[in-house]
C-alpha positions in Angstrom: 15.6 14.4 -29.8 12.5 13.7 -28.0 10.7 10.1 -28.5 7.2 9.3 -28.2 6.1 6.9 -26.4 3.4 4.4 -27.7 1.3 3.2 -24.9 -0.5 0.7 -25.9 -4.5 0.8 -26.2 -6.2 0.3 -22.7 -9.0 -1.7 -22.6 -12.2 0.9 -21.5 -12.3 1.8 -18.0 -15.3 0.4 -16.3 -18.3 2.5 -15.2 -17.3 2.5 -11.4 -15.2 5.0 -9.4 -13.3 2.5 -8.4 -12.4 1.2 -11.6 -11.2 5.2 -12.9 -9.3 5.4 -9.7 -5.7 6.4 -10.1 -3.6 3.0 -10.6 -1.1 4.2 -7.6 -4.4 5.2 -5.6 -5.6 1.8 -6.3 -2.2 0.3 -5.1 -2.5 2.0 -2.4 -6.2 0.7 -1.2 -5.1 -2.6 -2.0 -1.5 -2.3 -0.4 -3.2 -0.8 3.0 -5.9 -4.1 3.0 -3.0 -6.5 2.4 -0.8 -5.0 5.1 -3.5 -4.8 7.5 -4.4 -8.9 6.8 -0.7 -9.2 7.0 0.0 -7.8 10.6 -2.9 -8.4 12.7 -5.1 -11.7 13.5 -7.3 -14.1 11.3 -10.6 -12.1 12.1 -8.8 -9.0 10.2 -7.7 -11.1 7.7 -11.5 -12.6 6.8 -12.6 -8.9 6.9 -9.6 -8.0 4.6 -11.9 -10.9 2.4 -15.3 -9.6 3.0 -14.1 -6.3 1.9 -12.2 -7.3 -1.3 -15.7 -8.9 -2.5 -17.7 -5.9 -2.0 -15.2 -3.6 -3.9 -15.0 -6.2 -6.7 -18.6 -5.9 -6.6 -19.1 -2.3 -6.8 -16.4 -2.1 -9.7 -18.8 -4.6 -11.5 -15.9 -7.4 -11.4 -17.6 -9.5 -8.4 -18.3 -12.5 -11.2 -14.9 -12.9 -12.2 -13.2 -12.1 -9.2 -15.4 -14.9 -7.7 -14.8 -17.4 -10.3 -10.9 -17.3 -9.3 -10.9 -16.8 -5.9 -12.8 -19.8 -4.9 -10.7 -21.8 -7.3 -7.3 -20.6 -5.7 -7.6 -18.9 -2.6 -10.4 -21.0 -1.3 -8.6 -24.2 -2.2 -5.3 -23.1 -0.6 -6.9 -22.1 2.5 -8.3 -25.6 2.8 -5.7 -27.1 2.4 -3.3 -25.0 4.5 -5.8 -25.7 7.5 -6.4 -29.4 7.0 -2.5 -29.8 6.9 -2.4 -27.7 10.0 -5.2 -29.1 11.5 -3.9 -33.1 11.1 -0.2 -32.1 11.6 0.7 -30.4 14.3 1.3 -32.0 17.6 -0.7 -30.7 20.3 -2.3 -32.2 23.5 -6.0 -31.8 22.7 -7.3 -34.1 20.1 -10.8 -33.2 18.4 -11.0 -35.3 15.8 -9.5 -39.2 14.7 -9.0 -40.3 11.0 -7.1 -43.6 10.8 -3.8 -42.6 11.9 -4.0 -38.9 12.0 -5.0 -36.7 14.9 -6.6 -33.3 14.6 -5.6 -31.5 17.4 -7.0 -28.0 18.7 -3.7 -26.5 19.0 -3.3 -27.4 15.1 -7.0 -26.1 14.2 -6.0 -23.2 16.1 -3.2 -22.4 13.9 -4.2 -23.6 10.8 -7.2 -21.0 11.2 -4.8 -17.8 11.7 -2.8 -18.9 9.3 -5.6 -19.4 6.9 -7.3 -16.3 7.8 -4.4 -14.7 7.1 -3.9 -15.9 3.4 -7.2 -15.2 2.9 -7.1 -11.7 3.6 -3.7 -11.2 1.4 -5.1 -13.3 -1.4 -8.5 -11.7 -1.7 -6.8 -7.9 -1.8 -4.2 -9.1 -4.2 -6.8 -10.5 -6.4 -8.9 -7.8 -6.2 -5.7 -5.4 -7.5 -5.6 -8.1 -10.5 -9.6 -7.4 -11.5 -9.4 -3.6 -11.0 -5.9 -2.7 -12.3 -4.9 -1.5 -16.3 -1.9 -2.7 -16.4 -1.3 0.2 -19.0 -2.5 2.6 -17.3 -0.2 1.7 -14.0 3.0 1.7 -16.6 1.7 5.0 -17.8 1.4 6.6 -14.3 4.7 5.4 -13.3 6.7 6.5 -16.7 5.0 10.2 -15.8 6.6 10.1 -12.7 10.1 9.5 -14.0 10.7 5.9 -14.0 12.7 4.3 -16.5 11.0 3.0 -19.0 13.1 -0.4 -19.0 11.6 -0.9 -15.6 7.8 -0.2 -16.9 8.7 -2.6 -19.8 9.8 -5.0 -17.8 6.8 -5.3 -15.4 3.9 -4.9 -18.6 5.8 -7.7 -20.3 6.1 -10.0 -17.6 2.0 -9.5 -16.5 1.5 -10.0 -20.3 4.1 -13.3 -21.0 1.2 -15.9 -19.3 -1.4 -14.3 -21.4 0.8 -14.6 -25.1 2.0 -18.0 -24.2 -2.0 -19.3 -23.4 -2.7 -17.7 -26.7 0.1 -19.3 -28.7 -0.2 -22.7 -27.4 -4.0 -22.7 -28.4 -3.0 -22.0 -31.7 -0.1 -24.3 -31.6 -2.7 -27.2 -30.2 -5.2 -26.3 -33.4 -3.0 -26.3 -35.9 -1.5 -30.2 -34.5 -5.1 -30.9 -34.3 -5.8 -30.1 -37.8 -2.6 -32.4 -39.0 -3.3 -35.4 -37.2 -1.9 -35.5 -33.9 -4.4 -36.0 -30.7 -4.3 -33.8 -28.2 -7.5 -34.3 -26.2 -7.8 -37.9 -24.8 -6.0 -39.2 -21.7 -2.9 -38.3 -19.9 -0.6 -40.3 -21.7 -1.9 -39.3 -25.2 -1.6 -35.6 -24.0 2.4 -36.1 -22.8 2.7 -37.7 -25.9 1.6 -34.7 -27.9 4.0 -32.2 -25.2 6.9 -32.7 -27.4 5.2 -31.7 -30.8 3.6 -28.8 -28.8 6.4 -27.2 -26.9 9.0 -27.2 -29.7 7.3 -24.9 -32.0 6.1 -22.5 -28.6 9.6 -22.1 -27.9 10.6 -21.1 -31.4 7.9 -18.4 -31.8 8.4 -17.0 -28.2 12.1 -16.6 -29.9 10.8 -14.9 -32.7 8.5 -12.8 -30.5 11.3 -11.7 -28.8 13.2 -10.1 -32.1 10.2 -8.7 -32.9 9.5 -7.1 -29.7 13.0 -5.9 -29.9 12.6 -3.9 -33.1 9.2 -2.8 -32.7 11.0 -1.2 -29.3 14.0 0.3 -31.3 11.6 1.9 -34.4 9.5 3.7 -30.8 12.8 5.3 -29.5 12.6 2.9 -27.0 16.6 3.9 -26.3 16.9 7.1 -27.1 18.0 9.2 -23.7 15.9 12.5 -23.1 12.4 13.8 -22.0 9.8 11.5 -23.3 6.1 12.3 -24.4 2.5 10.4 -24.6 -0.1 10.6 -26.6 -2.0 9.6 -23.4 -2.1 11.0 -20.7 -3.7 9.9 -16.9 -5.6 12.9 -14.4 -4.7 12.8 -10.8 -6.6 14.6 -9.2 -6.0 16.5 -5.8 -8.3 14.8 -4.0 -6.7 11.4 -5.0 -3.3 12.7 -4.1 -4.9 13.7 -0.9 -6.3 10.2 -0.4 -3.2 8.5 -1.3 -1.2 10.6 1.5 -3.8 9.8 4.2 -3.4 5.8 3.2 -0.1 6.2 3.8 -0.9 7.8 7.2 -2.8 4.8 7.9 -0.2 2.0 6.8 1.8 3.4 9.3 -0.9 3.3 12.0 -1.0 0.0 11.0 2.4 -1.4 11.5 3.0 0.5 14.7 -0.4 -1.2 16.1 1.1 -4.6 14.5 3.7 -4.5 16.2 2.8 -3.3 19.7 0.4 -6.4 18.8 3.2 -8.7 18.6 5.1 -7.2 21.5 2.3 -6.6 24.1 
């Protein structure tokens, strides 16, 4: 018996060509700028950056991509370099704050490690504003993977999502009986108890239903599988993909003779 398999509807790809990309060839880009951020110095790493915002730009996702990396990778950087900076020992001191020294050994470090986690971060969150999550679960079920293992990554990029969504409903319908949610910190732990219970019990619920929504697909039924969608790949992409593979390993061995020379 063959069972079809319901993907579920992608949101529409965006008018760039690197938005339509092939999900593994965008893996791929992003894997090669991560690895490259990864292995070499800081001044790779801020490139790695630079880079990331110009593709997010030319896929039309330079707004949103923005409006998260300054709020997470910015802020972690800052903070990795002040602690750096303030914390480790070194013989040069550059700056004086009370009781803390910055020292140039520690500015030193906290910049390559800084530039280094900027570099990672930005490529990472530029897969998260390019990627369809669907379409990357689609690509890998037509290359044979177990659908299990599909399932299992689109539900766990899709659990933070639900849970947002059912807690603002949760915190609506407390709202509309009574209870007071918005004011201080203590008024809000007070209100964590009311909230949380009922999340719990519907992500319970959730769960069954998930489970026989997967059952009435043929979601365990063993044997070839078809989709009603389907993703093109085309030659020149496979191409690409080989020759990024080709340069990942350029990559590591300069890395490393890097590291050893």
């Amino acid at each position: 018996m063959t069972s079809v398999t319901m993907a579920p509807e992608a949101p529409a790809a965006a008018g760039s060509r690197l938005a339509r990309l092939h999900p593994l060839t965008q893996l791929g880009i992003v894997g090669l700028l991560a690895l490259a951020a990864l292995l070499f110095e800081w001044p790779v790493g801020v490139a790695v950056a630079v880079v990331s915002f110009v593709l997010a730009a030319a896929a039309g996702r330079a707004a949103a991509f923005f409006r998260v990396w300054w709020k997470t990778i910015l802020v972690l950087c800052l903070i990795i370099l002040v602690l750096q900076t303030f914390f480790i020992p070194g013989e040069t001191v550059v700056a004086e704050l009370g009781p803390l020294r910055a020292t140039q050994e520690g500015l030193d470090k906290g910049i390559g490690f800084a530039g280094r986690v900027a570099g990672i971060g930005s490529a990472v969150l530029l897969l998260t504003v390019i990627l369809d999550v669907h379409r990357l679960v689609l690509a890998l079920e037509q290359r044979g993977v177990n659908p299990r293992v599909t399932y299992v990554i689109l539900a766990t990029v899709n659990i933070i999502p639900e849970m947002r969504k059912r807690m603002t409903v949760i915190m609506d319908a407390q709202r509309s009986r009574g209870i007071e949610t918005d004011a201080d910190v203590w008024v809000r732990a007070r209100a964590f108890i009311p909230t949380i219970g009922p999340l719990i019990l519907t992500s319970i619920v959730s769960v069954e239903e998930k489970a026989l929504t997967l059952e009435s697909r043929g979601f365990s039924i063993r044997g070839p599988r078809t989709s009603l969608e389907s993703l093109d790949d085309p030659a020149g992409e496979r191409a690409l993909r080989k020759a990024l593979i080709v340069i990942a390993v350029l990559v590591v061995v300069g890395g490393v003779l890097q590291w050893v020379l």
